[in-house]
C-alpha positions as CSV (number, residue, x, y, z in Angstrom):
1,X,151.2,83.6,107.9
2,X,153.8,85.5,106.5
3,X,154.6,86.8,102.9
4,X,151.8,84.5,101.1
5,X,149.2,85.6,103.5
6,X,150.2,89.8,102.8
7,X,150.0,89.0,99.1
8,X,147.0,87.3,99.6
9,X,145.5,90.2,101.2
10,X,146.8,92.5,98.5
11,X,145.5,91.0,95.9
12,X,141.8,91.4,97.3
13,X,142.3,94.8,98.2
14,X,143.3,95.3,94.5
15,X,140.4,93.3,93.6
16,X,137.7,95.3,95.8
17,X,139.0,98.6,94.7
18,X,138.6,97.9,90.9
19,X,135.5,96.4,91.2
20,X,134.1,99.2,93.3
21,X,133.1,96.9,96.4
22,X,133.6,94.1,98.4
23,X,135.0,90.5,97.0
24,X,133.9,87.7,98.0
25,X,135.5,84.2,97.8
26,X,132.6,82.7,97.6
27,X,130.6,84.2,95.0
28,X,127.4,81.9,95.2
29,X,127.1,82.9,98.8
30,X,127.4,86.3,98.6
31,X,124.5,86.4,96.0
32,X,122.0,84.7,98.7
33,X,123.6,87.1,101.7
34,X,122.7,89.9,100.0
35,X,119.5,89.1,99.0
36,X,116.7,91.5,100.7
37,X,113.0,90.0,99.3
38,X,111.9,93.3,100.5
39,X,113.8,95.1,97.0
40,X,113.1,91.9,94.7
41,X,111.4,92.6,90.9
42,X,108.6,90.7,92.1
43,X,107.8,93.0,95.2
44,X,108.4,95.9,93.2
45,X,106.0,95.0,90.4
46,X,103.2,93.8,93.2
47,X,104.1,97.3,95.3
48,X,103.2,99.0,91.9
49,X,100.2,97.5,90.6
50,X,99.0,97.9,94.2
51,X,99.5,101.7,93.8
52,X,97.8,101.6,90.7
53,X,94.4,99.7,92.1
54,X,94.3,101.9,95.3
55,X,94.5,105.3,93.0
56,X,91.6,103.7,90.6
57,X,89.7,103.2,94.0
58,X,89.9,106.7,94.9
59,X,89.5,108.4,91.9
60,X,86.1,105.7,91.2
61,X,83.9,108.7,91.3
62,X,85.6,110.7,88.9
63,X,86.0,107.7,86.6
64,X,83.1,106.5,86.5
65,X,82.3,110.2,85.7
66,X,84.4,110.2,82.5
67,X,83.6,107.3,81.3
68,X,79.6,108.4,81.4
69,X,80.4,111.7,80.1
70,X,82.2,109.5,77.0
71,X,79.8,107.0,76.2
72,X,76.9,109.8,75.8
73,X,79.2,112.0,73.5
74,X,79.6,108.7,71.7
75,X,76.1,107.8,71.6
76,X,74.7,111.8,70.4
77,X,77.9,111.8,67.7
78,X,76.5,108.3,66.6
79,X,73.2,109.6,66.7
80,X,74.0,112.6,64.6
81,X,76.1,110.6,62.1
82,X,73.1,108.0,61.4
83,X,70.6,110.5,61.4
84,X,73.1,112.5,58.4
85,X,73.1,109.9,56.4
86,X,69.1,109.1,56.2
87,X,68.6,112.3,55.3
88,X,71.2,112.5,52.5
89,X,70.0,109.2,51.7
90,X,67.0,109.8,51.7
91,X,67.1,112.7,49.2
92,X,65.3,115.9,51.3
C-alpha cells in the first residue's frame, strides 16, 4: 500500500474534518444509506396533520360550543342592524 495509500487516507481525513462528517466515495449511495422514512417531509407533514385532527376530535365539544355561541351573536347583531335601519327608514 505504501505512500499513495497514506496520502489517500489523508486526504479524506482532511476532507471529513472540513466538511464536519463522514465522506463518502460514493456519494449516490450514501444518500439512500442514510435515508430513515421514519424522518422523511412526507411523514412529518402526515405526523402533523394527524396531531391536528386528533386535537379537533377532542376539543369537538368545546368547538362546536364556539361556533354556536358565534353564529347566534351573528344572527342578534344582524337582527339588531336590520331592525335599525327600518326604523330610521321608516321615519319614527
Amino acid at each position: 500500500m505504501g505512500e499513495a495509500a497514506d496520502q489517500a487516507s489523508e486526504f479524506g481525513k482532511a476532507q471529513r474534518h472540513e466538511a464536519g462528517g463522514s465522506v463518502s466515495a460514493f456519494p449516490a449511495l450514501t444518500s439512500v444509506m442514510h435515508h430513515n422514512p421514519a424522518r422523511s417531509p412526507a411523514r412529518a407533514i402526515h405526523r402533523f396533520a394527524h396531531g391536528i385532527f386528533r386535537w379537533a376530535a377532542r376539543r369537538r365539544r368545546v368547538a362546536i360550543g364556539h361556533l354556536l355561541r358565534g353564529a347566534c351573536y351573528g344572527i342578534g347583531a344582524g337582527t339588531i342592524s336590520l331592525l335599525t335601519f327600518w326604523v330610521q327608514h321608516r321615519g319614527w
